[in-house]
Kinemage of the C-alpha trace (Angstrom):
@kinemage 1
@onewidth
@group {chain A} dominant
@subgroup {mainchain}
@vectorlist {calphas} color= white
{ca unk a 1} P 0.000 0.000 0.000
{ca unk a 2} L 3.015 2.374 0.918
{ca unk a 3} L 4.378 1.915 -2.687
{ca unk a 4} L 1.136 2.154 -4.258
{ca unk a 5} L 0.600 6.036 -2.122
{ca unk a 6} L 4.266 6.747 -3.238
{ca unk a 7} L 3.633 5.454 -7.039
{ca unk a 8} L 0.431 8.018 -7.015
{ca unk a 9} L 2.135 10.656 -5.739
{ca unk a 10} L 4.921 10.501 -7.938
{ca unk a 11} L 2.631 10.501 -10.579
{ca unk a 12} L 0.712 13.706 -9.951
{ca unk a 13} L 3.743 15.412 -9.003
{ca unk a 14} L 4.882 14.579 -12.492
{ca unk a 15} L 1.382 15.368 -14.235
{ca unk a 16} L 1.659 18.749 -12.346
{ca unk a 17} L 5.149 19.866 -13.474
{ca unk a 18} L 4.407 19.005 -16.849
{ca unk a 19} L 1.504 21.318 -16.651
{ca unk a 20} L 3.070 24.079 -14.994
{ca unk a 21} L 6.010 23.924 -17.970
{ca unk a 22} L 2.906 23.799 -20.646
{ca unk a 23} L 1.422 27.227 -18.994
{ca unk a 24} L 4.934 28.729 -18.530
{ca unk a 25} L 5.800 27.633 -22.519
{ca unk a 26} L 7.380 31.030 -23.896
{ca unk a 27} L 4.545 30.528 -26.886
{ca unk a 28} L 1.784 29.950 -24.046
{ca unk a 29} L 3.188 33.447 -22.434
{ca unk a 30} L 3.444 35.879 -25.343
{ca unk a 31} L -0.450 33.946 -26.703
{ca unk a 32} L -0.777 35.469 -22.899
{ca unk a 33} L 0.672 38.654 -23.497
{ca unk a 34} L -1.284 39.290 -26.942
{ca unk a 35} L -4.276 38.178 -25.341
{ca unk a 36} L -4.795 40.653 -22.759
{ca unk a 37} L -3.342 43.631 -25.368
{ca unk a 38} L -5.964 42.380 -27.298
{ca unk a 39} L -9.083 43.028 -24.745
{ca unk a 40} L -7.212 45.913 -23.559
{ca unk a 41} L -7.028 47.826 -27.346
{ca unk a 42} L -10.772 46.878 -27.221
{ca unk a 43} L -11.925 47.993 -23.671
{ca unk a 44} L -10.395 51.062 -24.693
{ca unk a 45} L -12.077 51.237 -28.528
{ca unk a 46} L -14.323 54.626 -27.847
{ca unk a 47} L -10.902 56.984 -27.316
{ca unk a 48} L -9.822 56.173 -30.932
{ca unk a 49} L -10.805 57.431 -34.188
{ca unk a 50} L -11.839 55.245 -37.150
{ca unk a 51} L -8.221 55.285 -39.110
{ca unk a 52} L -6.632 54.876 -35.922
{ca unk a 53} L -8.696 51.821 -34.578
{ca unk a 54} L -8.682 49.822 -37.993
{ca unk a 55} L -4.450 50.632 -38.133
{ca unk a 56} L -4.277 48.897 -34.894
{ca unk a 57} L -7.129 46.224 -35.331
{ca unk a 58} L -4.449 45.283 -38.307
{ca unk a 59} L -1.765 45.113 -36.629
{ca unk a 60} L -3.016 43.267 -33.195
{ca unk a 61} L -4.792 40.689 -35.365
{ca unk a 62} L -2.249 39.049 -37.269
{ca unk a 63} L -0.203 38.914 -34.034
{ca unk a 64} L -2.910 37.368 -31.868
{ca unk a 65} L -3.448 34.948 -35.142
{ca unk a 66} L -0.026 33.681 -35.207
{ca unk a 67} L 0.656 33.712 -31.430
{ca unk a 68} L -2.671 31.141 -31.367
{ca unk a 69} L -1.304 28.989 -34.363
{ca unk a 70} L 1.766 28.635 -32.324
{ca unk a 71} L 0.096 26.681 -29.008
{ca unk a 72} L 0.959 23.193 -28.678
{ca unk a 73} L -2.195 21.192 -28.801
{ca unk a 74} L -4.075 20.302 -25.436
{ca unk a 75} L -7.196 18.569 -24.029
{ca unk a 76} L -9.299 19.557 -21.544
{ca unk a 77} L -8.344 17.708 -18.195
{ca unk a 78} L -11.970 18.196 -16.358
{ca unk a 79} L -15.615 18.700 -18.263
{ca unk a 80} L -16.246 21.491 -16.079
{ca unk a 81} L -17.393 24.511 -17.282
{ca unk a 82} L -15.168 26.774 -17.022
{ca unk a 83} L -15.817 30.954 -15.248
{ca unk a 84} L -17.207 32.835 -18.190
{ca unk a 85} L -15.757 36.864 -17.651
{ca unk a 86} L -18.025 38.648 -20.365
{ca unk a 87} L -21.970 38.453 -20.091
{ca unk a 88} L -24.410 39.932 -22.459
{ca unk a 89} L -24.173 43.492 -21.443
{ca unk a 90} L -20.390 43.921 -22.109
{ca unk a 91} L -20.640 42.137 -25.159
{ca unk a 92} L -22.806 44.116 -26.300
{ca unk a 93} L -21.694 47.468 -25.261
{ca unk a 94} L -18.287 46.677 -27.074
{ca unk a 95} L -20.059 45.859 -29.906
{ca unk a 96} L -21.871 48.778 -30.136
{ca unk a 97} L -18.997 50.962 -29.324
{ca unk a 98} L -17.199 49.099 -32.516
{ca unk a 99} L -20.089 50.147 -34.674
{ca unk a 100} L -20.324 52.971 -33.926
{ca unk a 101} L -16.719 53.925 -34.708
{ca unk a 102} L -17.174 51.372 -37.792
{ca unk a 103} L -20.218 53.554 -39.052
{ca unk a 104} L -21.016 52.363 -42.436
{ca unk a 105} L -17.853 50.572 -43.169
{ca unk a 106} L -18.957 48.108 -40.412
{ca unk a 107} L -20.739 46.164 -42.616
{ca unk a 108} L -19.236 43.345 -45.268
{ca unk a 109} L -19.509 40.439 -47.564
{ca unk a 110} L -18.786 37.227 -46.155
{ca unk a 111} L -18.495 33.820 -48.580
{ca unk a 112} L -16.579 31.567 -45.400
{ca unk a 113} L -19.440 31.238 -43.640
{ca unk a 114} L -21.600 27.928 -42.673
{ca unk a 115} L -24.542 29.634 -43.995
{ca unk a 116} L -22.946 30.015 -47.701
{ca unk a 117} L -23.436 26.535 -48.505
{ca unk a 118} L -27.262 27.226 -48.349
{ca unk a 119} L -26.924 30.096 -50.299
{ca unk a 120} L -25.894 31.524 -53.736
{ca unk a 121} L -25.456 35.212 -52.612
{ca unk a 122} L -22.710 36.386 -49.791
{ca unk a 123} L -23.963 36.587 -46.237
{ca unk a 124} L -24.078 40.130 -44.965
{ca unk a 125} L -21.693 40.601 -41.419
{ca unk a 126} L -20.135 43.139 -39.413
{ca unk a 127} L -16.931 43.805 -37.926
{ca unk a 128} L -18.034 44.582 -35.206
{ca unk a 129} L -19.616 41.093 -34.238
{ca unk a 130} L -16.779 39.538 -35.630
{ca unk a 131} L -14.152 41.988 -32.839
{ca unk a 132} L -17.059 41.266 -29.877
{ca unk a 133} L -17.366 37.377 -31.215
{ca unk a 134} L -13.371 37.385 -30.579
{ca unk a 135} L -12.984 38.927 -27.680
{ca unk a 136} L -15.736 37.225 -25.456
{ca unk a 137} L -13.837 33.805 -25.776
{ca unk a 138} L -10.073 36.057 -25.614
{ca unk a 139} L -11.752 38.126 -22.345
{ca unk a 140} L -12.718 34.402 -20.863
{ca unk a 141} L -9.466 33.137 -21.370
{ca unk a 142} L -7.375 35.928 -20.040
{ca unk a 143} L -9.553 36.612 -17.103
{ca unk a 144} L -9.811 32.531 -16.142
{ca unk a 145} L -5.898 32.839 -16.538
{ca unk a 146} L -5.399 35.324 -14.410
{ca unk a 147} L -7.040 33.719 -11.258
{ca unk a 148} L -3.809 31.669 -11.766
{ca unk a 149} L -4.935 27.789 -10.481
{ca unk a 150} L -3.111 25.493 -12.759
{ca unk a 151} L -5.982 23.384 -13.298
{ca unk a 152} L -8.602 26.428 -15.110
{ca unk a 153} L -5.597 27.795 -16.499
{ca unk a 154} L -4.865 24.577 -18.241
{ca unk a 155} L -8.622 24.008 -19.608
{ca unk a 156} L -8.857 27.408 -20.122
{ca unk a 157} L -5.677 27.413 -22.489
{ca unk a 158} L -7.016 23.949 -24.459
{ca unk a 159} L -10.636 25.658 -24.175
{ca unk a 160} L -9.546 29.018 -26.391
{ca unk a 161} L -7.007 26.822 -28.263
{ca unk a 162} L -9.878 24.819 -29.423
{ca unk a 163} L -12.353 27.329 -30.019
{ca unk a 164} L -9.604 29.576 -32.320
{ca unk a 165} L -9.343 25.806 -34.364
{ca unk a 166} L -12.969 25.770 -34.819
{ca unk a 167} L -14.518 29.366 -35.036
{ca unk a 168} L -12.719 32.436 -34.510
{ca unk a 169} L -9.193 31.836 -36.437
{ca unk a 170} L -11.450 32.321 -39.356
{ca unk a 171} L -13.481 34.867 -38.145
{ca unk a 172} L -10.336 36.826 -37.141
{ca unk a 173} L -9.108 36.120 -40.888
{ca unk a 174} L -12.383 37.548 -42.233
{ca unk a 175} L -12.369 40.357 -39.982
{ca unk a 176} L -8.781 41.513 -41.196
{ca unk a 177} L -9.825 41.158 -44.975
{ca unk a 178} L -12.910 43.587 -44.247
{ca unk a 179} L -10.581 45.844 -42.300
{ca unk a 180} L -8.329 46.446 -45.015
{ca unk a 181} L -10.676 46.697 -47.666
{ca unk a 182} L -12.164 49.604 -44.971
{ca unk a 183} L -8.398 51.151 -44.548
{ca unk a 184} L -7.159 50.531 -48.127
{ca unk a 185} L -9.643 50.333 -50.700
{ca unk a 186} L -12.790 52.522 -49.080
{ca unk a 187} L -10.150 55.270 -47.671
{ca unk a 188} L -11.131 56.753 -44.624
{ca unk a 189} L -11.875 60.269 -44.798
{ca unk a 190} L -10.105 62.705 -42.011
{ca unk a 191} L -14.004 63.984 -41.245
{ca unk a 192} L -14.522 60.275 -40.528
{ca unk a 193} L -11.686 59.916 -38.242
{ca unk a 194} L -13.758 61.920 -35.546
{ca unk a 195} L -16.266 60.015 -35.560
């Protein structure tokens, strides 16, 4: 029974330095790092003018895009659910606040979406569903990771991991092609940029 006790313990000690080196991974720390720039650019979105919010929303993007293609894959350890940070108000209050800096260049064409395979014609979205779509799972992540116990972090991590695989890595794509289309080919106007 002694070596049994002693074989278990071993074991978990093991399981839990092997987690602690997946959260303390230098890609897992700068995914961190872009993360919470990422809600913070966002929680701050009414102080900026149009041209200066899409030159950002360009360059953040990519960054948080390639910092999430970087994670090493994980599962989930429990089925819990895990703390959810943004409810329905603050989603919603960020994405009005993006729409109304958006204005009319919030809307675009979308042809990646499920609903295109039903459909002959585009399928109108906005960006600023898209930047509120992205940031409620971001926001969850970065504010479960910040409670800091191992476990949450750890689902938390294979959680957001799993959810850029399967949703918003390609609504982050889509968003970035609408942006520059907004910043490139539409050309803000400086009257705009007060907006």
């Amino acid at each position: 029974m002694f070596y049994y006790l002693c074989s278990q313990i071993c074991i978990w000690n093991t399981m839990e330095k092997e987690q602690k080196s997946v959260l303390m991974d230098r890609n897992v720390v700068e995914f961190v790092t872009v993360a919470a720039e990422f809600c913070a650019f966002l929680e701050k979105v009414e102080a900026r003018s149009r041209k200066d919010f899409v030159q950002v929303a360009l360059k953040i993007l990519p960054l948080l895009y390639i910092k999430a293609s970087m994670l090493q894959p994980l599962e989930m350890e429990e089925e819990d659910m895990l703390e959810t940070i943004v409810n329905e108000d603050d989603y919603e209050v960020l994405r009005i606040s993006i729409a109304s800096i958006m204005g009319e260049q919030d809307d675009y064409l979308d042809v990646f979406v499920e609903d295109m395979k039903y459909s002959d014609k585009p399928v109108l979205k906005t960006i600023s569903e898209d930047l509120a779509d992205i940031y409620q799972d971001i926001r969850n992540f970065v504010g479960v990771f910040k409670m800091g116990l191992e476990s949450t972090m750890h689902d938390s991590l294979a959680q957001v991991q799993q959810n850029f695989e399967n949703y918003w890595g390609q609504t982050l794509v889509n968003t970035m092609r609408a942006l520059h289309d907004v910043l490139y080919n539409q050309h803000i106007d400086e009257d705009e940029e007060t907006l």
